[in-house]
N, C-alpha and C positions, 0 to 999 in steps of 0.2 A: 753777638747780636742782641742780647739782653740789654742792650742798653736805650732797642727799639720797644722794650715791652711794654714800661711803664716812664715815667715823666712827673715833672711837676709845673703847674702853670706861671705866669710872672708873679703871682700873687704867693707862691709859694702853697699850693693847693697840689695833692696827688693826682695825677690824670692819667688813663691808661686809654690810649687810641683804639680806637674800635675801626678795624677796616672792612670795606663794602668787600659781600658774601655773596650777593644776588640780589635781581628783582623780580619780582612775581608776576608774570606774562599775565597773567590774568587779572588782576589787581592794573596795572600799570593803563594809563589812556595817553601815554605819549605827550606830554603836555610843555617837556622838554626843559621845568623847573630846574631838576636836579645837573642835567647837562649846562650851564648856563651857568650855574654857580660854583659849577666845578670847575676847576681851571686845571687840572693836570690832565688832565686829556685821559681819565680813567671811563667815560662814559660814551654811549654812542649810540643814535635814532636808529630802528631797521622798519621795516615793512613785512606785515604779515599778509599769506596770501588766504584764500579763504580757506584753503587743505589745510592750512600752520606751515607751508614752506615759509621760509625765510628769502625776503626781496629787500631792493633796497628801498628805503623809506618813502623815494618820493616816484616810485615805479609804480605804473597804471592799475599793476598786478594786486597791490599793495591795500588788503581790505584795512589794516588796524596797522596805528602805527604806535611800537611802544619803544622805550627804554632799556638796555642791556648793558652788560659790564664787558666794556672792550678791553682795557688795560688794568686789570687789577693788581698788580705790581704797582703801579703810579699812584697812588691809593695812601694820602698820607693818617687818614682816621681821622679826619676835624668832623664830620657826620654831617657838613652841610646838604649834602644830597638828603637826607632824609628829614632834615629840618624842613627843607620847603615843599617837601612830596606832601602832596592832599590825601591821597590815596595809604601812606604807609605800608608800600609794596619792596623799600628798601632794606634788606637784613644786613647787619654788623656784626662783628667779632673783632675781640683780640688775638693779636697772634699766642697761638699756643706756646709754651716752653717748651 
């Protein structure tokens, strides 16, 4: 697996991917930037209800709508989600050794 850790770009620059860790429910206004840019299907809209249950996004119930990490496996570190987040409610990491 080390050969997932680090990288170098076509330019011949060292790159080490940083994969999505979480987003900050509270920070986040659902705005759906990061879902939209991400193409691997690591992200996903839900609905909060006014208790903090969790509904689905587009349910009556549903007072805030924000952004959550559904597939984090699918997660390849290009950090576009958080390039386009207003908010920077996105955290990254590398994978550990």
């Amino acid at each position: 697996m080390a050969e997932f850790l680090t990288g170098t770009t076509r330019g011949g620059q060292s790159w080490t991917p940083k994969f999505v860790q979480s987003i900050d429910r509270k920070q986040c206004i659902g705005c759906g930037r990061c879902f939209k840019v991400c193409g691997r299907g690591v992200l996903d809209m839900i609905g909060l209800t006014e208790d903090g249950d969790i509904v689905d996004a587009f349910d009556d119930e549903a007072e805030k709508k924000i952004m959550t990490v559904k597939e984090a496996a699918n997660c390849i570190g290009c950090e576009s989600c958080s390039k386009v987040c207003s908010k920077s409610c996105i955290t990254h990491a590398p994978v550990a050794a």
